[in-house]
C-alpha positions as protocol buffer text, in pm:
chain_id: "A"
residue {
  index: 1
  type: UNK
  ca { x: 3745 y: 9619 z: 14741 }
}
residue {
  index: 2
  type: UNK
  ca { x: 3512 y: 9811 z: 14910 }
}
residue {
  index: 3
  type: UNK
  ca { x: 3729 y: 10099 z: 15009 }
}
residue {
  index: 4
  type: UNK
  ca { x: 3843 y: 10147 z: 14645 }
}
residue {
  index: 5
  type: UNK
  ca { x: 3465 y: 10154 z: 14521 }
}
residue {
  index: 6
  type: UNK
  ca { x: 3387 y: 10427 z: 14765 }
}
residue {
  index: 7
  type: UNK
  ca { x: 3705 y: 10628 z: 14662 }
}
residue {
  index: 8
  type: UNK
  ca { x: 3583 y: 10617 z: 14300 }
}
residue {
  index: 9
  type: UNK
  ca { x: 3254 y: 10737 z: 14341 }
}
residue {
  index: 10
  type: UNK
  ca { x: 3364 y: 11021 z: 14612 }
}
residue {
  index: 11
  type: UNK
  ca { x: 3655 y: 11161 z: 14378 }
}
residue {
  index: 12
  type: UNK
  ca { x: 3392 y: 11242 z: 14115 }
}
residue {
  index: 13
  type: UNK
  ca { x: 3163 y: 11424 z: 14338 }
}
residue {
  index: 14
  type: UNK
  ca { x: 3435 y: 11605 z: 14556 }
}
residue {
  index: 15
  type: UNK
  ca { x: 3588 y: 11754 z: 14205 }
}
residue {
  index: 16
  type: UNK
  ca { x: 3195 y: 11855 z: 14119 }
}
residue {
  index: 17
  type: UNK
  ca { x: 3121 y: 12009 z: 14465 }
}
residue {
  index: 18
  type: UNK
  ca { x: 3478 y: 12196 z: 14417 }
}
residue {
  index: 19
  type: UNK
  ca { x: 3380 y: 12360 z: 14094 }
}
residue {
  index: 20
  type: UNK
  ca { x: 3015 y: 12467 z: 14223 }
}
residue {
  index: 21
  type: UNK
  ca { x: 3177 y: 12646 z: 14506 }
}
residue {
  index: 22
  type: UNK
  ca { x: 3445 y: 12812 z: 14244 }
}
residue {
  index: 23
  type: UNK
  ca { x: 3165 y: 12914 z: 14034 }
}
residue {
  index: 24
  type: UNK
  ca { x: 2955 y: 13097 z: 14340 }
}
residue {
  index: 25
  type: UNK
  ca { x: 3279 y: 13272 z: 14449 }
}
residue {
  index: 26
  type: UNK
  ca { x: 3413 y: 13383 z: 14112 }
}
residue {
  index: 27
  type: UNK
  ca { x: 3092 y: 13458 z: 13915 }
}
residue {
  index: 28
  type: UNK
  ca { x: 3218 y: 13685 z: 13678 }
}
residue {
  index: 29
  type: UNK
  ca { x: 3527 y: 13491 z: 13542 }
}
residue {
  index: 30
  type: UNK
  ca { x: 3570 y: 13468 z: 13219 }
}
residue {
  index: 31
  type: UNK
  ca { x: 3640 y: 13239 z: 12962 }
}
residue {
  index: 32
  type: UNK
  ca { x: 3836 y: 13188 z: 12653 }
}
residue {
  index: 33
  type: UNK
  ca { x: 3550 y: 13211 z: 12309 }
}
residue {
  index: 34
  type: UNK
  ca { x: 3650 y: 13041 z: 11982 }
}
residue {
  index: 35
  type: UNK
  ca { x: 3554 y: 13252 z: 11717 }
}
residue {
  index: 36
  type: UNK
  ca { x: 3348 y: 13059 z: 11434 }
}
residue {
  index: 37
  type: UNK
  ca { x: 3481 y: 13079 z: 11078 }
}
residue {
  index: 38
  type: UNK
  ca { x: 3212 y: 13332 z: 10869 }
}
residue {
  index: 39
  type: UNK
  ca { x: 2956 y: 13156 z: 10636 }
}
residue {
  index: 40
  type: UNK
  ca { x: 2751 y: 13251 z: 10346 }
}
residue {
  index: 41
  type: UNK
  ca { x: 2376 y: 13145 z: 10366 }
}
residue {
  index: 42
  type: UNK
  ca { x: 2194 y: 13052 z: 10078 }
}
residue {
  index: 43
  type: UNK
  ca { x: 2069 y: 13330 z: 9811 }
}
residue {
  index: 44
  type: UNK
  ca { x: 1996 y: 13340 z: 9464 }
}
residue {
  index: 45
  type: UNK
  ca { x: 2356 y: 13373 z: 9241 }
}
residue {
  index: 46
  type: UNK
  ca { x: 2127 y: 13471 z: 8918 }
}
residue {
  index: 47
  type: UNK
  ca { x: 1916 y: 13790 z: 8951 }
}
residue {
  index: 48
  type: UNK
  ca { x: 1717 y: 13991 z: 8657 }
}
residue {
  index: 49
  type: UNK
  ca { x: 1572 y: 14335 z: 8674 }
}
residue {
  index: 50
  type: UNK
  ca { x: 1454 y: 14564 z: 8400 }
}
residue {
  index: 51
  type: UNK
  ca { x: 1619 y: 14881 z: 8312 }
}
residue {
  index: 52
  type: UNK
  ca { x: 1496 y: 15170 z: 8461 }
}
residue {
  index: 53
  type: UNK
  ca { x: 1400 y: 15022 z: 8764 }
}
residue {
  index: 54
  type: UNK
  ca { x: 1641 y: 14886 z: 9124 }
}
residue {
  index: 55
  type: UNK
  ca { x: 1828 y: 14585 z: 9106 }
}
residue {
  index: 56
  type: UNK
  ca { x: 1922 y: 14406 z: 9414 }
}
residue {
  index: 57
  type: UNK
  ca { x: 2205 y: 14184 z: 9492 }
}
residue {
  index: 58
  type: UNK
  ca { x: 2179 y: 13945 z: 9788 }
}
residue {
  index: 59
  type: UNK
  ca { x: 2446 y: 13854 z: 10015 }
}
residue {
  index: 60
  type: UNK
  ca { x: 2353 y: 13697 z: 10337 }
}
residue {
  index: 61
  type: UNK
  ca { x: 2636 y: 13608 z: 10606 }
}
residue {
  index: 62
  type: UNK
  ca { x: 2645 y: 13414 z: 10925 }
}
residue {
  index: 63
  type: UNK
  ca { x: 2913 y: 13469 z: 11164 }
}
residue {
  index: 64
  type: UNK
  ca { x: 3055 y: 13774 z: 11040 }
}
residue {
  index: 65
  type: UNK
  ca { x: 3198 y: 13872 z: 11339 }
}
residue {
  index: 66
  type: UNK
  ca { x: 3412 y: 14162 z: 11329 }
}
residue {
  index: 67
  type: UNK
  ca { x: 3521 y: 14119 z: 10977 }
}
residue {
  index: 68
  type: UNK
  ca { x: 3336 y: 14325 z: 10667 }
}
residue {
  index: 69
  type: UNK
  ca { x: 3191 y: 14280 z: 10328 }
}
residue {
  index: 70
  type: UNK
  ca { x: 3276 y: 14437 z: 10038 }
}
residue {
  index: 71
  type: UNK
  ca { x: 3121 y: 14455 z: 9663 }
}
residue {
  index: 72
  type: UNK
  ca { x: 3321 y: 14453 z: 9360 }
}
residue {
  index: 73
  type: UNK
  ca { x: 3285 y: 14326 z: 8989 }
}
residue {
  index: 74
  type: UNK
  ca { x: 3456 y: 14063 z: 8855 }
}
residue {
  index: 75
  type: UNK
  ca { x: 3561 y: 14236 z: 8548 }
}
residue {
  index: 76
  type: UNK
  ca { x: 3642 y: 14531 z: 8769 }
}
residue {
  index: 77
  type: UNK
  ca { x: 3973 y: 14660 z: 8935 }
}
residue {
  index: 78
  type: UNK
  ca { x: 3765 y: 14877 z: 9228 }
}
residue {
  index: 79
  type: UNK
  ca { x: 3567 y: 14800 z: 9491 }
}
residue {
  index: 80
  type: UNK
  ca { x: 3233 y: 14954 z: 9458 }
}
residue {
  index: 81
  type: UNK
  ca { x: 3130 y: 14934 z: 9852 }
}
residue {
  index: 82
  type: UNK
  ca { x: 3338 y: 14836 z: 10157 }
}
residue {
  index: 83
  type: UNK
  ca { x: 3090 y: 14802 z: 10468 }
}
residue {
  index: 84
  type: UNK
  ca { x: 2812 y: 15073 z: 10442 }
}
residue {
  index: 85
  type: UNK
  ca { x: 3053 y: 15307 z: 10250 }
}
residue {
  index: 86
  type: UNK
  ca { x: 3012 y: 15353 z: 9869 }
}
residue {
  index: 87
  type: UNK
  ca { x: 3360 y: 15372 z: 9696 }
}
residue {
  index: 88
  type: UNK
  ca { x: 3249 y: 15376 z: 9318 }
}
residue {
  index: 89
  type: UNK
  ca { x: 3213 y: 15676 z: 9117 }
}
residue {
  index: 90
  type: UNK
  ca { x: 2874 y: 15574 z: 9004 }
}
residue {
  index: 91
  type: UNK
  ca { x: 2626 y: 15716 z: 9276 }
}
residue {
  index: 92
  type: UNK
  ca { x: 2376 y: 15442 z: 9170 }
}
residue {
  index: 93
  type: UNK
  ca { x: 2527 y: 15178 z: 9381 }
}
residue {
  index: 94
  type: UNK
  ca { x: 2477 y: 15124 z: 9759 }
}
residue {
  index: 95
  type: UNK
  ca { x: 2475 y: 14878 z: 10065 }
}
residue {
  index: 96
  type: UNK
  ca { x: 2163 y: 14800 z: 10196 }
}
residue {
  index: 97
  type: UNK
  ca { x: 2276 y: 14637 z: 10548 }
}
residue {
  index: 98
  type: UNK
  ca { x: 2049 y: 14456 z: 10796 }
}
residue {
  index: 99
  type: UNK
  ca { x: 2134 y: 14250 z: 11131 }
}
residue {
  index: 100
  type: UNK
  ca { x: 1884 y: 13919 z: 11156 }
}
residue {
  index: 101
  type: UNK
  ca { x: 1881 y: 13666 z: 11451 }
}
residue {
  index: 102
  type: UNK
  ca { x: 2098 y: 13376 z: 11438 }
}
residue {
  index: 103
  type: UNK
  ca { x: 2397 y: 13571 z: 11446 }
}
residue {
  index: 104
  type: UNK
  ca { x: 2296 y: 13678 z: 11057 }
}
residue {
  index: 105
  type: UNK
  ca { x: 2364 y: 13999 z: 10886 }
}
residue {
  index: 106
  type: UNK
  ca { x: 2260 y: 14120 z: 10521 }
}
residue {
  index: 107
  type: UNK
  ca { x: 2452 y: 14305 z: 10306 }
}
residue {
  index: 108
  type: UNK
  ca { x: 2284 y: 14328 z: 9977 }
}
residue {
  index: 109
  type: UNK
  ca { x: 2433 y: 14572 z: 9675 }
}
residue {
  index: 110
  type: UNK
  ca { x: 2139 y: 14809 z: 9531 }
}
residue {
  index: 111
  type: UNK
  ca { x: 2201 y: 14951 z: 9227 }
}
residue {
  index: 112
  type: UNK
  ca { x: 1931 y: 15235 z: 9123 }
}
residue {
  index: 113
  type: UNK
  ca { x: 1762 y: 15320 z: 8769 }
}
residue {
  index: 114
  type: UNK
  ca { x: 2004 y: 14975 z: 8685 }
}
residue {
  index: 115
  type: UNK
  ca { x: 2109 y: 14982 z: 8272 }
}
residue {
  index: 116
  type: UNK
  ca { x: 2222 y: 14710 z: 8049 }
}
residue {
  index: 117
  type: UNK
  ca { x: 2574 y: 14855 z: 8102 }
}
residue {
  index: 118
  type: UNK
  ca { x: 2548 y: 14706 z: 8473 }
}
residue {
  index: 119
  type: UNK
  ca { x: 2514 y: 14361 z: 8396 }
}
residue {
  index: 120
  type: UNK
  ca { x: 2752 y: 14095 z: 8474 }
}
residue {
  index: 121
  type: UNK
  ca { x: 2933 y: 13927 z: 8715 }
}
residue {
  index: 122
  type: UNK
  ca { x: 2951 y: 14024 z: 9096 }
}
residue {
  index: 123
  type: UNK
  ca { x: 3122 y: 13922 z: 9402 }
}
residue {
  index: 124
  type: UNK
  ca { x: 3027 y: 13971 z: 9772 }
}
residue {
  index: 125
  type: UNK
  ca { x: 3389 y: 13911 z: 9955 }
}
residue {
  index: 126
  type: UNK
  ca { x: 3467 y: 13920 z: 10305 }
}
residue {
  index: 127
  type: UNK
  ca { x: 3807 y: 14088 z: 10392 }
}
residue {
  index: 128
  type: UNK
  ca { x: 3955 y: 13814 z: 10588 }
}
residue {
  index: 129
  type: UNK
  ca { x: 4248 y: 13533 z: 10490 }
}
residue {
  index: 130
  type: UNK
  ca { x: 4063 y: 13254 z: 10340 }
}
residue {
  index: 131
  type: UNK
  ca { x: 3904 y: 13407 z: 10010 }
}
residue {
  index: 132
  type: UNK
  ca { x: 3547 y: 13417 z: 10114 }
}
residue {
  index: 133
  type: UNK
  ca { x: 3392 y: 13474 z: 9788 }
}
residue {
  index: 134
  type: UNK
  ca { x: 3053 y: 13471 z: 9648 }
}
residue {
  index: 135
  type: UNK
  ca { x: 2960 y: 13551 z: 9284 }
}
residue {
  index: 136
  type: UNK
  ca { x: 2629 y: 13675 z: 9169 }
}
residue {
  index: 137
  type: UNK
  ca { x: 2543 y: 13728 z: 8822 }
}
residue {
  index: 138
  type: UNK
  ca { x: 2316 y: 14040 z: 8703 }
}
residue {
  index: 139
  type: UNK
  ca { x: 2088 y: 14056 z: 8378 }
}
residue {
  index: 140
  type: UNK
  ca { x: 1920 y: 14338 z: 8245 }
}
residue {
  index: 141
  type: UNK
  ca { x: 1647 y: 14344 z: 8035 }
}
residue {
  index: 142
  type: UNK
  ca { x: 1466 y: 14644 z: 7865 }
}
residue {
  index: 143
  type: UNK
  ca { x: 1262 y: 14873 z: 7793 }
}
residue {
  index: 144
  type: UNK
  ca { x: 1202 y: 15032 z: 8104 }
}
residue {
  index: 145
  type: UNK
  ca { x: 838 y: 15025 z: 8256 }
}
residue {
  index: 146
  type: UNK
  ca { x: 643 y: 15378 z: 8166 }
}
residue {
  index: 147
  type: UNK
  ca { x: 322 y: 15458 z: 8254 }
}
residue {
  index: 148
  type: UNK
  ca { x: 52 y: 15363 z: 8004 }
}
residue {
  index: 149
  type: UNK
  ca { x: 10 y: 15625 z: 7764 }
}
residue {
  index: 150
  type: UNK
  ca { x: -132 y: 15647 z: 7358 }
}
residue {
  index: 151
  type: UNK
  ca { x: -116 y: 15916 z: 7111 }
}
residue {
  index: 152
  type: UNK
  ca { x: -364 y: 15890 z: 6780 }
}
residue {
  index: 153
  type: UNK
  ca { x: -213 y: 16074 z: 6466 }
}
residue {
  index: 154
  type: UNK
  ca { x: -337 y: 16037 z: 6170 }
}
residue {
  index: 155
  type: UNK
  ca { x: -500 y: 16329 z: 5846 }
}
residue {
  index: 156
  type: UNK
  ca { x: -725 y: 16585 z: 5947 }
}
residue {
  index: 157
  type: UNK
  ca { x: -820 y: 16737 z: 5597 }
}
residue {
  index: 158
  type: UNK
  ca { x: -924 y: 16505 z: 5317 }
}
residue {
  index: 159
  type: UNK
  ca { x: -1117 y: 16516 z: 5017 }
}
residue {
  index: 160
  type: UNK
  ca { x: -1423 y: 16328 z: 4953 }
}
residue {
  index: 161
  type: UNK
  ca { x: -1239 y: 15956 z: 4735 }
}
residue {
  index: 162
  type: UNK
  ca { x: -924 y: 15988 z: 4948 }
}
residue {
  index: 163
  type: UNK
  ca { x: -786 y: 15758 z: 5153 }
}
residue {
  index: 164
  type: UNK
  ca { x: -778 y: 15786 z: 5576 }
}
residue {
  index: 165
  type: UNK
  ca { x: -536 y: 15642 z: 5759 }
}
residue {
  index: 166
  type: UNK
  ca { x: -478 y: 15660 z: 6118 }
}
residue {
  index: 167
  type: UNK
  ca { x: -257 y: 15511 z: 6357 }
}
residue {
  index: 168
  type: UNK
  ca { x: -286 y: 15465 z: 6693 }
}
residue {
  index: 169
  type: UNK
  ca { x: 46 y: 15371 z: 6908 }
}
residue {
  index: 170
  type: UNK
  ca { x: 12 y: 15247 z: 7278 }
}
residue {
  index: 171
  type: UNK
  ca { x: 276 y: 15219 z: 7516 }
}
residue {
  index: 172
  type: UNK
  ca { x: 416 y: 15183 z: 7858 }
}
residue {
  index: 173
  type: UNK
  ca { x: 264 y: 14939 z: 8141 }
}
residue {
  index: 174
  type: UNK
  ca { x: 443 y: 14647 z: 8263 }
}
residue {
  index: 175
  type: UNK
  ca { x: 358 y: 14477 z: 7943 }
}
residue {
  index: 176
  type: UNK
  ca { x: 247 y: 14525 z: 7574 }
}
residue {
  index: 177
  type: UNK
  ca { x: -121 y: 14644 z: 7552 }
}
residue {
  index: 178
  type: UNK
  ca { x: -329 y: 14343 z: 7460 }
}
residue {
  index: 179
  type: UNK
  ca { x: -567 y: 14483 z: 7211 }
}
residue {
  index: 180
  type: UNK
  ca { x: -705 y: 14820 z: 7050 }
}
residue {
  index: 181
  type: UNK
  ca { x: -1033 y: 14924 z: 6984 }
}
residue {
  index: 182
  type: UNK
  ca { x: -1184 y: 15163 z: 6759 }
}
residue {
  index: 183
  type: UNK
  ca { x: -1477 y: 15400 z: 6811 }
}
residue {
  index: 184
  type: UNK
  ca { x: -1640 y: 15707 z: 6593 }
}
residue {
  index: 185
  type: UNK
  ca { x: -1829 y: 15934 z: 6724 }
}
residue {
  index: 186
  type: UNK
  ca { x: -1924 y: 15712 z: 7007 }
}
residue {
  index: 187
  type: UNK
  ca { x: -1975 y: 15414 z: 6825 }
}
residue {
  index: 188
  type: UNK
  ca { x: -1753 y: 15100 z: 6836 }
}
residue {
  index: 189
  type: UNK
  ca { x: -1666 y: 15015 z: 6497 }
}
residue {
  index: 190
  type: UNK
  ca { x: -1704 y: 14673 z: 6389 }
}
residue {
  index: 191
  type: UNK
  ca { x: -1562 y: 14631 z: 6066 }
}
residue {
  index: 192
  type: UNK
  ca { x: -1787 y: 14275 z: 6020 }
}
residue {
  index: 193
  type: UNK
  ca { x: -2106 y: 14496 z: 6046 }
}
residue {
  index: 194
  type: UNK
  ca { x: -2222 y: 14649 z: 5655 }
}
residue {
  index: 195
  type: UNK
  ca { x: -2235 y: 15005 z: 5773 }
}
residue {
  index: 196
  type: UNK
  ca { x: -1814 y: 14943 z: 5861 }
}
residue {
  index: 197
  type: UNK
  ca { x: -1711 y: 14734 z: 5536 }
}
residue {
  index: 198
  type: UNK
  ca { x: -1484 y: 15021 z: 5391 }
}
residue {
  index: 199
  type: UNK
  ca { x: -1275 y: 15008 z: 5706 }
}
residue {
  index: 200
  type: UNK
  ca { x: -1002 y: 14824 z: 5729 }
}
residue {
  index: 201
  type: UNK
  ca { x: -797 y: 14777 z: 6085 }
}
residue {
  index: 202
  type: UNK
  ca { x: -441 y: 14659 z: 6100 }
}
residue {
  index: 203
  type: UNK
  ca { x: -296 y: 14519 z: 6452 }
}
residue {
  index: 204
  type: UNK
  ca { x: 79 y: 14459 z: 6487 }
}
residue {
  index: 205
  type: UNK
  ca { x: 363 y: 14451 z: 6809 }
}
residue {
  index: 206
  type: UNK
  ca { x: 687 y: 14680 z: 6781 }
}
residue {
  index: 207
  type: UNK
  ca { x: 889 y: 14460 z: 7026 }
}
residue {
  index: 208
  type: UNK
  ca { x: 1172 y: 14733 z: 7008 }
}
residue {
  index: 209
  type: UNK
  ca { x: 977 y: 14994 z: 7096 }
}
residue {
  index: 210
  type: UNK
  ca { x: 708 y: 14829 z: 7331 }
}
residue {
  index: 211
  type: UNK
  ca { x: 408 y: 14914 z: 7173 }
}
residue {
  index: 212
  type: UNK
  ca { x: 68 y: 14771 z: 7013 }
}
residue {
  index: 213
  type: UNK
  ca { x: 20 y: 14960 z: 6703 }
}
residue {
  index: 214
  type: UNK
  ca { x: -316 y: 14943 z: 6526 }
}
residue {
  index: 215
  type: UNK
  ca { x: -375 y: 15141 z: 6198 }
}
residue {
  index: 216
  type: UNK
  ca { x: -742 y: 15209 z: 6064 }
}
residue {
  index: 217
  type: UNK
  ca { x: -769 y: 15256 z: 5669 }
}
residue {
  index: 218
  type: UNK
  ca { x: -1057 y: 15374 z: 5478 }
}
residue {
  index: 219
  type: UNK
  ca { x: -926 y: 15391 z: 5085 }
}
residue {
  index: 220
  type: UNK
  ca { x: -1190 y: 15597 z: 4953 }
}
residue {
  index: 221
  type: UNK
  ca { x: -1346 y: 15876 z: 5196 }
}
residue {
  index: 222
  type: UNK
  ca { x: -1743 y: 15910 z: 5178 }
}
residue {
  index: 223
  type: UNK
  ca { x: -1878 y: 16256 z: 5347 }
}
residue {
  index: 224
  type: UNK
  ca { x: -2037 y: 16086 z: 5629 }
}
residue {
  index: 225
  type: UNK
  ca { x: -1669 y: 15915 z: 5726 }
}
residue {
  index: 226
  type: UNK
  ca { x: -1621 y: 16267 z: 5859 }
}
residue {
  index: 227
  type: UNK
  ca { x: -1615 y: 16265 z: 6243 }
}
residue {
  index: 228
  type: UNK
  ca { x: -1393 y: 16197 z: 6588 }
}
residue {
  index: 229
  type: UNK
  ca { x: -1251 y: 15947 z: 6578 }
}
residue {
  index: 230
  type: UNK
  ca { x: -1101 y: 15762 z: 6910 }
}
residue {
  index: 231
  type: UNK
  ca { x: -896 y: 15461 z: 7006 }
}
residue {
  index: 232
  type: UNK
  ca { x: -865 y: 15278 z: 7341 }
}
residue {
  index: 233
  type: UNK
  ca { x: -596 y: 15072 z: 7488 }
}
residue {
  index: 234
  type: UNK
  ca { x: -672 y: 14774 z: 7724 }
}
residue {
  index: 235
  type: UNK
  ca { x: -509 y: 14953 z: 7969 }
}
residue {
  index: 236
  type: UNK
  ca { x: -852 y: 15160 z: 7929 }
}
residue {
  index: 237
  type: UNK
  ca { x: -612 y: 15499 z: 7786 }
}
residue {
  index: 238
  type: UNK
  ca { x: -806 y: 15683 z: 7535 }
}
residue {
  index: 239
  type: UNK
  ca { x: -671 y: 15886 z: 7204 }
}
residue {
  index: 240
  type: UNK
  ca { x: -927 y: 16118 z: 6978 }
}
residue {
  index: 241
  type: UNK
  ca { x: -909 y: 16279 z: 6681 }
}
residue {
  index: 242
  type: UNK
  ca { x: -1124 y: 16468 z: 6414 }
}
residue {
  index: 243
  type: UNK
  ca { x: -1153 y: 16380 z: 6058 }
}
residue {
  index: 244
  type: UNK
  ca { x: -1291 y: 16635 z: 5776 }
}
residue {
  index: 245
  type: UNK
  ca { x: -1390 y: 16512 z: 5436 }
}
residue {
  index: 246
  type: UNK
  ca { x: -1415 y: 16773 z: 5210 }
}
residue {
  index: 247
  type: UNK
  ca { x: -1655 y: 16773 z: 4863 }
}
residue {
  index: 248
  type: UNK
  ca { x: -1405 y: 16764 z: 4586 }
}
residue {
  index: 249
  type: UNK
  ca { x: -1599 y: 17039 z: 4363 }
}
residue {
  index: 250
  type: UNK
  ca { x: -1652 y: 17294 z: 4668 }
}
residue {
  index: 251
  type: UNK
  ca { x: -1463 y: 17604 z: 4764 }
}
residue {
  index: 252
  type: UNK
  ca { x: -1333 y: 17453 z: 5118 }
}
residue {
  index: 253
  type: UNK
  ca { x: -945 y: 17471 z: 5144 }
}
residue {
  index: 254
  type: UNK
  ca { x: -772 y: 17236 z: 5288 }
}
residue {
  index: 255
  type: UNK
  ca { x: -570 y: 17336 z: 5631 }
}
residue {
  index: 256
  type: UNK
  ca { x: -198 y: 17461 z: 5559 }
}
residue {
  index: 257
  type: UNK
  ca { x: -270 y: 17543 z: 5181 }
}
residue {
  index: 258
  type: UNK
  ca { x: -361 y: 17886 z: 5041 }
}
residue {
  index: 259
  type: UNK
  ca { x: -559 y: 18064 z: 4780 }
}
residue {
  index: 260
  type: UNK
  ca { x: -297 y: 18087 z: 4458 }
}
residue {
  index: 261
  type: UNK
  ca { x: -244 y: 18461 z: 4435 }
}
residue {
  index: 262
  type: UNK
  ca { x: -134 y: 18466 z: 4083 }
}
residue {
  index: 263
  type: UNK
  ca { x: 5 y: 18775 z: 3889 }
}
residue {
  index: 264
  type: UNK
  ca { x: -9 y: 18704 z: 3518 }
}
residue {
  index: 265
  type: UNK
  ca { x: -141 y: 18915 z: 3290 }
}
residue {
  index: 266
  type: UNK
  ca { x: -491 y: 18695 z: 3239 }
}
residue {
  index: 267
  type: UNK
  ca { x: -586 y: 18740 z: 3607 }
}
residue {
  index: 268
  type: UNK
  ca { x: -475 y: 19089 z: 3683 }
}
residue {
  index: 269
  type: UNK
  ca { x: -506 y: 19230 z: 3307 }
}
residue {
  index: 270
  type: UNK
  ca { x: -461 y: 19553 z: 3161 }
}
residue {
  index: 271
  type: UNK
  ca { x: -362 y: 19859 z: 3370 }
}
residue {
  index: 272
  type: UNK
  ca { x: -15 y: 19633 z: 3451 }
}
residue {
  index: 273
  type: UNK
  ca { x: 63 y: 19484 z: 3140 }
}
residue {
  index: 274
  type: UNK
  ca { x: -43 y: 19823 z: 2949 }
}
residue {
  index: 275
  type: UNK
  ca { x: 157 y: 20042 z: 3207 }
}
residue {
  index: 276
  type: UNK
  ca { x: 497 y: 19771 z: 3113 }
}
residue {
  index: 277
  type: UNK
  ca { x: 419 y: 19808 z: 2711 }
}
residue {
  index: 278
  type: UNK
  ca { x: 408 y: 20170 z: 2700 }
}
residue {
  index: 279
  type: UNK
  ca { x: 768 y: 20162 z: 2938 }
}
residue {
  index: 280
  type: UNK
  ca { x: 912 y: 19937 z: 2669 }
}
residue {
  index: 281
  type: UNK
  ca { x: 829 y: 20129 z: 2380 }
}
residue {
  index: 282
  type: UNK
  ca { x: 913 y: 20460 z: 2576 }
}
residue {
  index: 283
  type: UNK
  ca { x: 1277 y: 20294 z: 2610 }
}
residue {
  index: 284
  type: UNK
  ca { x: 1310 y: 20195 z: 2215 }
}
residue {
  index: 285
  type: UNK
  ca { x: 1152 y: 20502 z: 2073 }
}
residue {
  index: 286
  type: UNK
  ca { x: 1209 y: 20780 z: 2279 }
}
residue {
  index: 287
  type: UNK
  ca { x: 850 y: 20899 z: 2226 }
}
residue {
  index: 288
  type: UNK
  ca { x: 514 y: 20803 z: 2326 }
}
residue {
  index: 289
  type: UNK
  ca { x: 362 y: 20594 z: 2077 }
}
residue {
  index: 290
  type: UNK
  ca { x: 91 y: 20774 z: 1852 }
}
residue {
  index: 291
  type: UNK
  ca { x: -305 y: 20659 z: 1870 }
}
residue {
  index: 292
  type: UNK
  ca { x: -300 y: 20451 z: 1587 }
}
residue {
  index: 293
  type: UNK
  ca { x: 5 y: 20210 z: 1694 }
}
């Protein structure tokens, strides 16, 4: 009993000992690696971007090996990238590739100054059997982000009991200007105050076009409503202009109108209208008419 406790116990350690030595004489051996089946990681499958700006497309892989990624659309019958090469006619796509640790590689699908017409459905595919597939859905929305700007238009030339109306249009910024304010000639203008009660202001969005639109009315124009006139944005952009009132009963003109340079008979009398007379009779009588016609 004892002699079969002792072989048990020494066939284990001989076989060790055996592959030790093995080891320490063949140290560079090598040995058979099972490769690991490729794996998508976890990344958003719903992305929006507005238009105008880059939309990105997130595909992260683990295990990729020696196999590669490509990009296509779903609705599409081309591949748009295959590895870092960009096979669609549309220069606005490309692969923006990146090896992590963890034996994890990016390969995300850029698409630059994106449009609605790029929406949809994606897929990031690896070219191996299997169908490694993952879809990622694009949405666009609009307009694209401009730089804040506003413009102030509005009638220059008015007579004293006409109306002024001016509007005043700001745009751009990553969102619709919150509010408008109205100065003249350095003043704010409060339309609550007395000295402000003709004015009227009118506030409204234009979704379409991205804008805060404010309009200032005054229905019947007093001489001292002459002056500049400026509105600012909350984005802190500034648009002037200069009103004129003119007195109804003076000899001002207003800008793009002329003088009437009339050539009746009443305003440029006789020599004219005597010169055509004595042409007319000269036709029917063949003689100058006598003194006493």
């Amino acid at each position: 009993m004892m002699l079969r406790v002792s072989v048990m116990v020494l066939v284990p350690l001989l076989w060790l000992s055996t592959a030790e030595q093995d080891m320490e004489e063949n140290p560079y051996e090598t040995y058979t690696y099972m490769p690991v089946d490729p794996e998508f990681l976890d990344t958003p499958q719903n992305v929006t971007f507005r238009e105008g700006g880059s939309a990105l497309l997130p595909c992260s892989i683990q295990h990729l090996g020696t196999k590669r990624v490509a990009w296509r659309r779903v609705d599409g019958d081309e591949f748009l990238t295959i590895a870092d090469l960009s096979w669609a006619e549309d220069t606005a796509f490309s692969v923006q590739n990146e090896k992590l640790k963890g034996d994890v590689s990016e390969w995300n699908l850029v698409i630059d100054k994106v449009t609605p017409l790029h929406a949809g459905m994606y897929e990031c595919q690896i070219t191996a059997r299997g169908g490694y597939i993952r879809h990622i859905r694009l949405n666009v929305v609009g307009p694209p982000i401009t730089e804040p700007a506003i413009s102030l238009s509005g009638t220059d030339f008015v007579e004293r009991g006409e109306a002024i109306e001016l509007v005043c249009n700001a745009t751009g910024g990553t969102q619709i200007a919150e509010d408008i304010d109205w100065f003249k000639d350095g003043n704010i203008i409060d339309t609550s105050r007395r000295r402000h009660k003709g004015i009227v202001i009118l506030k409204y969005r234009s979704l379409k076009e991205g804008a805060l639109v404010s309009k200032l009315c005054i229905d019947h124009a007093e001489m001292d409503d002459a002056g500049t006139y400026v509105c600012r944005s909350s984005y802190n952009q500034l648009g002037d202009f200069v009103v004129n009132v003119l007195a109804a009963d003076s000899n001002n003109v207003k800008r793009g109108t002329h003088p009437s340079n009339s050539t009746g008979c009443r305003t440029q009398f006789q020599p004219q209208c005597l010169r055509l007379l004595l042409c007319c009779w000269l036709l029917l009588y063949g003689t100058w008419p006598s003194c006493g016609w």
